[in-house]
MARSESE-101932 format. One record per residue: residue number from 0; z, x, y of N, C-alpha, C, O in turn. Coordinates in steps of 0.1 Angstrom, whole numbers. Example, Ala and Ser with C-alpha at 12.3 -4.5 7.8 and 13.67 -1.06 7.14 Angstrom:
BEGIN
<nr->0	n_Z->78	n_X->132	n_Y->-57	ca_Z->78	ca_X->123	ca_Y->-45	c_Z->78	c_X->132	c_Y->-33	o_Z->85	o_X->142	o_Y->-33>
<nr->1	n_Z->71	n_X->128	n_Y->-22	ca_Z->71	ca_X->137	ca_Y->-11	c_Z->79	c_X->129	c_Y->0	o_Z->80	o_X->134	o_Y->11>
***
This chain:
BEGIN
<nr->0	n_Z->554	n_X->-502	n_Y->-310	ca_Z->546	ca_X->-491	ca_Y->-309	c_Z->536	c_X->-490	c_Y->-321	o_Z->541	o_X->-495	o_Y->-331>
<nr->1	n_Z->527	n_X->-487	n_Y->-321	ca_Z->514	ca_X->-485	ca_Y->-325	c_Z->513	c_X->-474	c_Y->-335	o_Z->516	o_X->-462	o_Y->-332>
<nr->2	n_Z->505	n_X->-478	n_Y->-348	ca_Z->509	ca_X->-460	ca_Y->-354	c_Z->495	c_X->-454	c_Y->-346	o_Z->495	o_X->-442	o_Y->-342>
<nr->3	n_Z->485	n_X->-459	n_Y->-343	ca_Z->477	ca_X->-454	ca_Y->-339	c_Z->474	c_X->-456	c_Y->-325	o_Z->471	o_X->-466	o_Y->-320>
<nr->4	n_Z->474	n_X->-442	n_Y->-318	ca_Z->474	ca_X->-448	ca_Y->-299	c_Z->457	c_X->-453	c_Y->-295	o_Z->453	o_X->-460	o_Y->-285>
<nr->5	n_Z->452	n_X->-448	n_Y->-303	ca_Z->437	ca_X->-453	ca_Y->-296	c_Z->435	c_X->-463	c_Y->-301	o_Z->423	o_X->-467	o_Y->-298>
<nr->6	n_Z->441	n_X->-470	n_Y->-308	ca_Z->445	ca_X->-489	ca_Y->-307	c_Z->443	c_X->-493	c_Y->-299	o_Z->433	o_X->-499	o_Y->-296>
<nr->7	n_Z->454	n_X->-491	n_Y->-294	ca_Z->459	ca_X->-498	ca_Y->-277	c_Z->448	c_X->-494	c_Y->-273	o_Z->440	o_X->-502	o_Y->-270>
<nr->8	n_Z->445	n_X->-482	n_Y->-271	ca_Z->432	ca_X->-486	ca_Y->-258	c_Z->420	c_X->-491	c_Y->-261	o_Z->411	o_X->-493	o_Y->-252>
<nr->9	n_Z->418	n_X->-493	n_Y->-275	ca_Z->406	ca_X->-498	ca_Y->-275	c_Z->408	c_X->-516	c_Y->-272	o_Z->399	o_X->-522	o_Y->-266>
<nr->10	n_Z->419	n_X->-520	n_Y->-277	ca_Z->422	ca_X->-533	ca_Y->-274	c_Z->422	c_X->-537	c_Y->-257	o_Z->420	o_X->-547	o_Y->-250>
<nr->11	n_Z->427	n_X->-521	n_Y->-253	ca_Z->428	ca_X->-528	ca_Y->-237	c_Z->411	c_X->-535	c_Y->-231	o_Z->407	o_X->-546	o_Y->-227>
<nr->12	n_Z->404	n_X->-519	n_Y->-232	ca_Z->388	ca_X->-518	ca_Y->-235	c_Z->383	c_X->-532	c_Y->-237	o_Z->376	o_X->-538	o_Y->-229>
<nr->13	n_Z->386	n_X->-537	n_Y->-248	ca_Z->377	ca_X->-550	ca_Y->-248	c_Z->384	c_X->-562	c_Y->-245	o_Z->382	o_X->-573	o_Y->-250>
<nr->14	n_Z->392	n_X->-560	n_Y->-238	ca_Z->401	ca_X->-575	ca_Y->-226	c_Z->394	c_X->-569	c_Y->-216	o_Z->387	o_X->-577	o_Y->-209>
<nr->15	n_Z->393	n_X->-559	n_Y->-214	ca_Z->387	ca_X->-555	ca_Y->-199	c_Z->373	c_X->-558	c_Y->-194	o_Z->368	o_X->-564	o_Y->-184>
<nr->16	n_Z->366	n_X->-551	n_Y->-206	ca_Z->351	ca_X->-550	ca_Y->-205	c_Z->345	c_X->-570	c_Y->-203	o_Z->335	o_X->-572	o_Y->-197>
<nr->17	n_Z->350	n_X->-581	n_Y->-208	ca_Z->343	ca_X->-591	ca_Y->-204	c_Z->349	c_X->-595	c_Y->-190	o_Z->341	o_X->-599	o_Y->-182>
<nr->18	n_Z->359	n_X->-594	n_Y->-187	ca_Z->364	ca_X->-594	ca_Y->-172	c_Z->353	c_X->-588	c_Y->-158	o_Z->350	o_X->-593	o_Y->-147>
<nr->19	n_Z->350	n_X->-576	n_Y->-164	ca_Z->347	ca_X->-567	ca_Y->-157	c_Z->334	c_X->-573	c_Y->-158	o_Z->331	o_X->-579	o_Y->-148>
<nr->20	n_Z->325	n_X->-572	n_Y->-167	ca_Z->315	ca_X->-579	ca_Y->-172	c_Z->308	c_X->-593	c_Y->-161	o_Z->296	o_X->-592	o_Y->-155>
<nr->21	n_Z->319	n_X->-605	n_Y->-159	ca_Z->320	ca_X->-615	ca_Y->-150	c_Z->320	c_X->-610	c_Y->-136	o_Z->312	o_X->-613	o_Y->-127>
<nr->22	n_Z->329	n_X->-602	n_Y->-134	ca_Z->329	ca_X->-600	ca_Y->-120	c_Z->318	c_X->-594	c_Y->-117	o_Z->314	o_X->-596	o_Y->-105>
<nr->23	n_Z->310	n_X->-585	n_Y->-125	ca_Z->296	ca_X->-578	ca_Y->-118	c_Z->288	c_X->-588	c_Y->-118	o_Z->284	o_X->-590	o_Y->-106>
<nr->24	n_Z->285	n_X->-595	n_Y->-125	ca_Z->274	ca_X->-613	ca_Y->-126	c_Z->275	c_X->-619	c_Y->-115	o_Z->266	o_X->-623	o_Y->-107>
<nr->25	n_Z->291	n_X->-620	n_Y->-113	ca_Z->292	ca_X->-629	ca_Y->-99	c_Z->291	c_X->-619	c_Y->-89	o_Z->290	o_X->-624	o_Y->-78>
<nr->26	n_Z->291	n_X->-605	n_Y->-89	ca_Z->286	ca_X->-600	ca_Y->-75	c_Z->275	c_X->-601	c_Y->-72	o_Z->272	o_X->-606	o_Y->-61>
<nr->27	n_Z->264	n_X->-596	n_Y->-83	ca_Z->253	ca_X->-594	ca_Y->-82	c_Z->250	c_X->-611	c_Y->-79	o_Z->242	o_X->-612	o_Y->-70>
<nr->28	n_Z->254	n_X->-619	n_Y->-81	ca_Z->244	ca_X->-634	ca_Y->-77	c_Z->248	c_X->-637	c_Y->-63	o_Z->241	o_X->-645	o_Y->-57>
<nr->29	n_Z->261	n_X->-631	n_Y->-58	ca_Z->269	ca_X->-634	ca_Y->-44	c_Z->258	c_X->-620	c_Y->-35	o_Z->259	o_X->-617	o_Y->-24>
<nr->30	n_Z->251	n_X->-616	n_Y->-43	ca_Z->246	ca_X->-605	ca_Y->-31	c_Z->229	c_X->-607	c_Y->-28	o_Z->222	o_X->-602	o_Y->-19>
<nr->31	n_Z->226	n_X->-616	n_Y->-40	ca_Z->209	ca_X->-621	ca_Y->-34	c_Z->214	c_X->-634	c_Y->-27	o_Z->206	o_X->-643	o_Y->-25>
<nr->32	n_Z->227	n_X->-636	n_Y->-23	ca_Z->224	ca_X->-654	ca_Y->-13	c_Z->228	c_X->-656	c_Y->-3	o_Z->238	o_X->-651	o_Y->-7>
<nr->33	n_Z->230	n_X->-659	n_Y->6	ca_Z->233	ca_X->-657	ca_Y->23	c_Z->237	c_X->-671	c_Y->25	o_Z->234	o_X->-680	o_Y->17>
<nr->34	n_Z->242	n_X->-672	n_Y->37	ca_Z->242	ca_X->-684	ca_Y->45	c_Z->235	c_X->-686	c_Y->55	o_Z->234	o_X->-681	o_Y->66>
<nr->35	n_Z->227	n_X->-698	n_Y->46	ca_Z->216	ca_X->-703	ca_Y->52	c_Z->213	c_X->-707	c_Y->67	o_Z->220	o_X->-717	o_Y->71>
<nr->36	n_Z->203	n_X->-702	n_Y->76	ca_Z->204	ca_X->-708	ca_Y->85	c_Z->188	c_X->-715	c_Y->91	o_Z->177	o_X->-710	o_Y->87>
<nr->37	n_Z->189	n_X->-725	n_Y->99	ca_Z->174	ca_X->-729	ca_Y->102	c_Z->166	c_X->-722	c_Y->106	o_Z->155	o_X->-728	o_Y->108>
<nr->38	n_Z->167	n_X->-704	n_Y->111	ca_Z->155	ca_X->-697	ca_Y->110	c_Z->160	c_X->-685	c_Y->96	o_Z->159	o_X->-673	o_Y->99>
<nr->39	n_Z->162	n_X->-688	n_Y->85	ca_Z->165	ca_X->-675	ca_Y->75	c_Z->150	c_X->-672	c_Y->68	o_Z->146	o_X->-661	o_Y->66>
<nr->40	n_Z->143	n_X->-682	n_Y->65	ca_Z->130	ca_X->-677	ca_Y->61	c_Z->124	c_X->-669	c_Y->72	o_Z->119	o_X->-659	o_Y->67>
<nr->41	n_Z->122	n_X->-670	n_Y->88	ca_Z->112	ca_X->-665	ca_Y->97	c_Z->118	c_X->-649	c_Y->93	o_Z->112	o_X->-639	o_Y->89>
<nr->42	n_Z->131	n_X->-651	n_Y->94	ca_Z->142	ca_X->-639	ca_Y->96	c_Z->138	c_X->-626	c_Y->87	o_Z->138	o_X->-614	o_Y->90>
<nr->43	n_Z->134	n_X->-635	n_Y->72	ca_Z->130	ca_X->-627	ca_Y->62	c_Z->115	c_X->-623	c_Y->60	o_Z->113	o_X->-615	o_Y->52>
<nr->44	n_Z->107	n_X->-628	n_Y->66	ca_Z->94	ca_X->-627	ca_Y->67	c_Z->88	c_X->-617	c_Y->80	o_Z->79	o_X->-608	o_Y->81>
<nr->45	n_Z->93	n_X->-621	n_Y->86	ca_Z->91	ca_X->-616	ca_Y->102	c_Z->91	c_X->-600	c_Y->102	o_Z->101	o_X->-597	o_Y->95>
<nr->46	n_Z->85	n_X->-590	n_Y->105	ca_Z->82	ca_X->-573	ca_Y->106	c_Z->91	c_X->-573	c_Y->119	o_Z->89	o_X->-579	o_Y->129>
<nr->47	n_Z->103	n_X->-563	n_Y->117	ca_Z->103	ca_X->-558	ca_Y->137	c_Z->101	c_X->-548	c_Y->140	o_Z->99	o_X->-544	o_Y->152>
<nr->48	n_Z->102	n_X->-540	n_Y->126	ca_Z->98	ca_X->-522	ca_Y->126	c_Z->90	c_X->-517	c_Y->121	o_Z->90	o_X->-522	o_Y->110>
<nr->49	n_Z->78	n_X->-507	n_Y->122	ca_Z->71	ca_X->-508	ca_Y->114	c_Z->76	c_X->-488	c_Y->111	o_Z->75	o_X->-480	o_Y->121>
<nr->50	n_Z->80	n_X->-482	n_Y->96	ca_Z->81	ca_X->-468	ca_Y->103	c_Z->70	c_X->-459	c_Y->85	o_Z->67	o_X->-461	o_Y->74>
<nr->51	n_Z->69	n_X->-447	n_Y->97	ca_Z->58	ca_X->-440	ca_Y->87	c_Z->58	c_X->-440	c_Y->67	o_Z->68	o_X->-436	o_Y->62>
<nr->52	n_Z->50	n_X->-443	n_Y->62	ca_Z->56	ca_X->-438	ca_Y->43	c_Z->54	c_X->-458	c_Y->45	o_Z->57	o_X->-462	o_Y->33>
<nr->53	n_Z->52	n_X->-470	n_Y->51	ca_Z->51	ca_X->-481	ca_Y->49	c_Z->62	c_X->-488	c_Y->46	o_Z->60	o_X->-498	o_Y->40>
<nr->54	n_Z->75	n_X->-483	n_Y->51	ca_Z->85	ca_X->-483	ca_Y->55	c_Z->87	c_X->-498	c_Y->69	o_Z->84	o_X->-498	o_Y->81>
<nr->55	n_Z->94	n_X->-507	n_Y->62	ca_Z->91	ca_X->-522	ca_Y->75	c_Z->107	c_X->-526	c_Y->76	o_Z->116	o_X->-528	o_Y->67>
<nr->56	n_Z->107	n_X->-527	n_Y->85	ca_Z->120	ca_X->-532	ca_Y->92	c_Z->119	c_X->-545	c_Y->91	o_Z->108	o_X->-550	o_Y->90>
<nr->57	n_Z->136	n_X->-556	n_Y->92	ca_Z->134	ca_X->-567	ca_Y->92	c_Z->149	c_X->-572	c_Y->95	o_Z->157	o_X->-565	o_Y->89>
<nr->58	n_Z->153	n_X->-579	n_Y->102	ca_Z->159	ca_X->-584	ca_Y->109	c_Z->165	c_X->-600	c_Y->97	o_Z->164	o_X->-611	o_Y->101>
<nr->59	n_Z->172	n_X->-595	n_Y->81	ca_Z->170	ca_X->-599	ca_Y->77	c_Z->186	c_X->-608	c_Y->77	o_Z->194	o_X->-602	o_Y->85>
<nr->60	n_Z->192	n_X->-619	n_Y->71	ca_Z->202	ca_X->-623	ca_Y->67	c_Z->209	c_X->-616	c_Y->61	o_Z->206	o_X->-610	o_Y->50>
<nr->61	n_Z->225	n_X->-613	n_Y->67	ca_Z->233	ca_X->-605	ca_Y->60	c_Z->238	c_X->-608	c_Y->44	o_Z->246	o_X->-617	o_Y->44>
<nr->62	n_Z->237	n_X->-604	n_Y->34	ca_Z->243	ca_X->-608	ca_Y->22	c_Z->254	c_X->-616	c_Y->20	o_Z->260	o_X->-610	o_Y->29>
<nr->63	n_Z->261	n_X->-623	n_Y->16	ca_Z->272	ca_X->-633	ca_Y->13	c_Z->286	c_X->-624	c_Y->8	o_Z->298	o_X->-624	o_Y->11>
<nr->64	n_Z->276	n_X->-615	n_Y->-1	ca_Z->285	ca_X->-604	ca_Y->-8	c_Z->292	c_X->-594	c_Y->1	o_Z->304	o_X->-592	o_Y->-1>
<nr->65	n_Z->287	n_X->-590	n_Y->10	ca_Z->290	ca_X->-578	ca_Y->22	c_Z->297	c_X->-581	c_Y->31	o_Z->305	o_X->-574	o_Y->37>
<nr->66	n_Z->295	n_X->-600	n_Y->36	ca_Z->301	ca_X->-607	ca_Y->41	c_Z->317	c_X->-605	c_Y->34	o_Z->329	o_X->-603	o_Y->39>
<nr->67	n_Z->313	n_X->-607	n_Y->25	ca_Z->330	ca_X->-615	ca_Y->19	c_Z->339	c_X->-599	c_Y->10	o_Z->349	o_X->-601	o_Y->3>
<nr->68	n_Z->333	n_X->-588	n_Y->14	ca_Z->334	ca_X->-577	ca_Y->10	c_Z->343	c_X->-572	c_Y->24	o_Z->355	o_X->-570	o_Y->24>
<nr->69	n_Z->335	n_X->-571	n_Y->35	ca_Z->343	ca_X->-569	ca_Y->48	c_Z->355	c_X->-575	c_Y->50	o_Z->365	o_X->-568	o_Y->52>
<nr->70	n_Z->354	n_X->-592	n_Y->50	ca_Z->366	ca_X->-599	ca_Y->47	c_Z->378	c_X->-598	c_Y->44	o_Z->389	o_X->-601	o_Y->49>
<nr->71	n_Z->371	n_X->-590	n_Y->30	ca_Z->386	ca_X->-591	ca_Y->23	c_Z->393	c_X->-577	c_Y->28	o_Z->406	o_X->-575	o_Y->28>
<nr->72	n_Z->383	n_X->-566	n_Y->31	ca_Z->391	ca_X->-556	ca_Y->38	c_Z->402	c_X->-559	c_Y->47	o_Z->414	o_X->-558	o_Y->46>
<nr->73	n_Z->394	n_X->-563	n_Y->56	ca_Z->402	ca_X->-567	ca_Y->72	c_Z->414	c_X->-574	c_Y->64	o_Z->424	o_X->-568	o_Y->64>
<nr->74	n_Z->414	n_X->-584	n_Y->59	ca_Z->425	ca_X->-591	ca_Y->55	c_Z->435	c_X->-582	c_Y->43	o_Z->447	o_X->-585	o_Y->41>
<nr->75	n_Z->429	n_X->-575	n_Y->37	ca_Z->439	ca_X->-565	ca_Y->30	c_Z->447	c_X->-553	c_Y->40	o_Z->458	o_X->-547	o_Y->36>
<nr->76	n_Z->441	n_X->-550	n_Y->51	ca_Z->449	ca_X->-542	ca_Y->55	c_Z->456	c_X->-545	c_Y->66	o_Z->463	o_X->-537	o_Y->72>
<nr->77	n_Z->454	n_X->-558	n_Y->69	ca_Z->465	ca_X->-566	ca_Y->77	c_Z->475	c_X->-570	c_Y->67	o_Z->486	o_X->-567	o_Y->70>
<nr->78	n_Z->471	n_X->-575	n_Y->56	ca_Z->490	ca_X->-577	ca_Y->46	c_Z->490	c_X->-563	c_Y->45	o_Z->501	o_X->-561	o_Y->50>
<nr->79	n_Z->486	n_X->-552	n_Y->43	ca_Z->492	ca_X->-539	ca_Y->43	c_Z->500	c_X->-538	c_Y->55	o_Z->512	o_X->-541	o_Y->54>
<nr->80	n_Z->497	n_X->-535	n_Y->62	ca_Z->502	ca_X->-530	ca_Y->75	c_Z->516	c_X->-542	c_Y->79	o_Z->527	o_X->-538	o_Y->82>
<nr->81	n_Z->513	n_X->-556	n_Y->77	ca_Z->522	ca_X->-566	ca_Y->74	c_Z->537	c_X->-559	c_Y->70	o_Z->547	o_X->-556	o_Y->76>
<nr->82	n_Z->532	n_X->-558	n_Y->51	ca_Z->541	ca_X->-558	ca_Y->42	c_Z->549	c_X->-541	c_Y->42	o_Z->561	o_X->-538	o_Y->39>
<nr->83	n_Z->539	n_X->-534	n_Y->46	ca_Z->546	ca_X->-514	ca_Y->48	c_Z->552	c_X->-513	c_Y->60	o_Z->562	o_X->-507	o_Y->59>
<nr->84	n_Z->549	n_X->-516	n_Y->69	ca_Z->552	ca_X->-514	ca_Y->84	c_Z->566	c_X->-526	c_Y->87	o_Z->577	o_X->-523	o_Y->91>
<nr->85	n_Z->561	n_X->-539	n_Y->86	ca_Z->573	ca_X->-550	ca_Y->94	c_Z->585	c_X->-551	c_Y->82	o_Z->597	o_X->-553	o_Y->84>
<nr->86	n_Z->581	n_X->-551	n_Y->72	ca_Z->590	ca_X->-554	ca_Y->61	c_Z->597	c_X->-542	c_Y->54	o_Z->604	o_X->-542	o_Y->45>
<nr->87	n_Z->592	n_X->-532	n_Y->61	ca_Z->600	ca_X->-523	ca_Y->48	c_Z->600	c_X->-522	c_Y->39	o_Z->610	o_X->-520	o_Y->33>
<nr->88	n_Z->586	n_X->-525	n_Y->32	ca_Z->584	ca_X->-527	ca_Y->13	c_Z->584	c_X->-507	c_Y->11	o_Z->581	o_X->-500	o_Y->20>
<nr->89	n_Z->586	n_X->-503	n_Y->1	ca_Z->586	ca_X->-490	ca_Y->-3	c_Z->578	c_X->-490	c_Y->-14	o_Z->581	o_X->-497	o_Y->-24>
<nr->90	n_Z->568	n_X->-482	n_Y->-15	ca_Z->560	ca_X->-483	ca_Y->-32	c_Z->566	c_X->-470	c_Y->-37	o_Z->563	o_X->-466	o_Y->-49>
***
């Protein structure tokens, strides 16, 4: 034990903060890039809406990020439902 408690948290604080740090970098670079396809430029270029204030619709490639964001939902609440429901885990 610590004679001083805001020790510990400042030590947690800076284990955390470059962790945390990385993972926003790699979101932010996983959210400007898509999976490329042979029309993703027309996709991104192309007008389909046009609405008042110059406001333009576009029919654009979904993010990589949102992609793999959904993903991991669906697949976390299938091992939930898995591990709470068939197994009888208790938290």
């Amino acid at each position: 034990m610590r004679y001083f408690d805001l020790l510990q948290i400042q030590h947690f604080v800076l284990y955390l903060f470059p962790a945390l740090a990385t993972i926003l970098v790699f979101a932010v670079g996983l959210s400007f890039s898509y999976i490329r396809r042979r029309d993703s430029k027309a996709r991104e270029t192309q007008i389909i809406e046009e609405y008042p204030g110059g406001i333009q619709g576009r029919n654009a490639p979904v993010p990589l990020f949102l992609i793999l964001t959904i993903a991991g939902t669906v697949i976390w609440s299938l091992a939930y439902i898995l591990f709470i429901g068939l197994l009888g885990v208790k938290i």
